[in-house]
C-alpha positions as CSV (number, residue, x, y, z in Angstrom):
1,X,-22.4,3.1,65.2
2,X,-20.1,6.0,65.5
3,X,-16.4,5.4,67.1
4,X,-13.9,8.0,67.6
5,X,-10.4,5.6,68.9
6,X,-7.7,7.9,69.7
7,X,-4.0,6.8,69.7
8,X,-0.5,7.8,70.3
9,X,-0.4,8.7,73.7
10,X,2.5,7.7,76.2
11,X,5.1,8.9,78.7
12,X,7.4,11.6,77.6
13,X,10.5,13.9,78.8
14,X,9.6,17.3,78.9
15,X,10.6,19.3,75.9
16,X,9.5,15.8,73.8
17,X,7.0,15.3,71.4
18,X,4.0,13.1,70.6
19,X,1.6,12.9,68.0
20,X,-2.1,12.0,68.7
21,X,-4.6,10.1,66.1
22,X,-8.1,10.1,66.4
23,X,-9.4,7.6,64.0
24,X,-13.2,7.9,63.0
25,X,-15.8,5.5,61.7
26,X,-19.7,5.2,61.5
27,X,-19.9,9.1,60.4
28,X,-19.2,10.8,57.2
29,X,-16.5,12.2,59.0
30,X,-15.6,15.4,56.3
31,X,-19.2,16.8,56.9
32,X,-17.7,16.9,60.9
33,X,-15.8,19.4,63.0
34,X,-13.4,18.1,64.7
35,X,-11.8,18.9,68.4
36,X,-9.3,17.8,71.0
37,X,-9.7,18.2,74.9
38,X,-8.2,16.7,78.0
39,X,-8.7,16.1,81.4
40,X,-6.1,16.0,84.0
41,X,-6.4,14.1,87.7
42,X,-8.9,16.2,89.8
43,X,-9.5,19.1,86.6
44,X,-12.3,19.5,84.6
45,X,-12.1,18.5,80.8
46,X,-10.5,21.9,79.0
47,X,-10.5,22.6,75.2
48,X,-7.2,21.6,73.2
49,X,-7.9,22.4,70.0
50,X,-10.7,22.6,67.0
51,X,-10.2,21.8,63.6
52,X,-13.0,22.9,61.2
53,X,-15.1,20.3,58.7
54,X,-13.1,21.3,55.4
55,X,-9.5,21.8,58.0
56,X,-9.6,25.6,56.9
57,X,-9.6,27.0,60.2
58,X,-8.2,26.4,63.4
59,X,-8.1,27.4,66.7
60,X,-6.2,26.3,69.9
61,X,-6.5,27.1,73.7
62,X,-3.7,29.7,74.9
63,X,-2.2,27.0,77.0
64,X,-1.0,25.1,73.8
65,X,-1.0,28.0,70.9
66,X,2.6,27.5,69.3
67,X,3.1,24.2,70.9
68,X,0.7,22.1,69.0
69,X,-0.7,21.3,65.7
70,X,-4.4,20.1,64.8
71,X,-4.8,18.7,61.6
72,X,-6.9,16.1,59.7
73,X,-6.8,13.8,56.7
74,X,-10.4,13.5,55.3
75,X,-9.0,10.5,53.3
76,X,-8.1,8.4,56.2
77,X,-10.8,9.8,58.1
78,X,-8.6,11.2,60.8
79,X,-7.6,13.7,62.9
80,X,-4.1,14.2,64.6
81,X,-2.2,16.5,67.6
82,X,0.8,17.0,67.0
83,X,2.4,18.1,70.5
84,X,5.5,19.8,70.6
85,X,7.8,21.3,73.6
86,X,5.6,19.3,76.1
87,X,5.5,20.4,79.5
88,X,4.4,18.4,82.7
89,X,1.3,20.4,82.9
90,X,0.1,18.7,79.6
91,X,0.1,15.4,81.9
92,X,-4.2,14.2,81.2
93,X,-6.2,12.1,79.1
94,X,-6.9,13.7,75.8
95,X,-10.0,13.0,73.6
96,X,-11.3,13.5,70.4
97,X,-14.5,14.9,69.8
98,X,-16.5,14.9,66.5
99,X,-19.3,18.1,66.2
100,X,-21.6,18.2,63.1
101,X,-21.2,21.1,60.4
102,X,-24.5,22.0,61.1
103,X,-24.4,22.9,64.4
104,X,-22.1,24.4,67.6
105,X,-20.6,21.4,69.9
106,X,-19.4,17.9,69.6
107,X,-21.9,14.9,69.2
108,X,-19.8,12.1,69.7
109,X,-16.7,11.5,72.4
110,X,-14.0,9.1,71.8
111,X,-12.8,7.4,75.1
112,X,-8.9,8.6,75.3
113,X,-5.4,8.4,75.3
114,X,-3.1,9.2,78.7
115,X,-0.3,11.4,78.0
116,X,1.9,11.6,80.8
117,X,5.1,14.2,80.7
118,X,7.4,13.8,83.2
119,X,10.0,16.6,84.2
């Protein structure tokens, strides 16, 4: 059974930082691509970040580009957000998402962290 658990979220000042883990099990989780998204109160779920199956590449929605940091550890079989110069509009829930090598999109949701960042 695959489980994506993320951690790490929290309330925080504006101009603060957190740092988000997404711990994976039940997959061979360096054959997996791995991405963030969140969802705030009455939005629809929006793309964070991507981190590909090796951690060669990466890519970042606009909204966040210079602000955070994906990265993963293939040893520890997780992924992290580093979040940086947080603004209130990065108030949501953020997920994990794990997407096969093999194929566009994610195959398995974690069930999320809140981040709240008050101004």
């Amino acid at each position: 059974q695959v489980q994506l658990v993320e951690s790490g979220g929290g309330l925080v000042q504006a101009g603060g930082s957190l740092r988000l883990s997404c711990a994976a099990s039940g997959l061979t989780f360096s054959n997996y691509n791995m991405g963030w998204f969140r969802q705030a109160p009455r939005k629809e779920r929006e793309f964070v970040a991507h981190i590909t199956w090796r951690g060669g590449n990466t890519y970042y929605a606009d909204s966040v580009k210079g602000r955070f940091t994906v990265s993963r550890d293939n040893a520890k079989n997780t992924v992290y957000l580093q979040m940086n110069s947080l603004k209130p509009e990065d108030t949501a829930v953020y997920y994990c998402a794990a997407g096969s090598q093999l194929h566009i999109g994610y195959d398995y949701w974690g069930q999320g962290t809140q981040v709240t960042v008050s101004s």
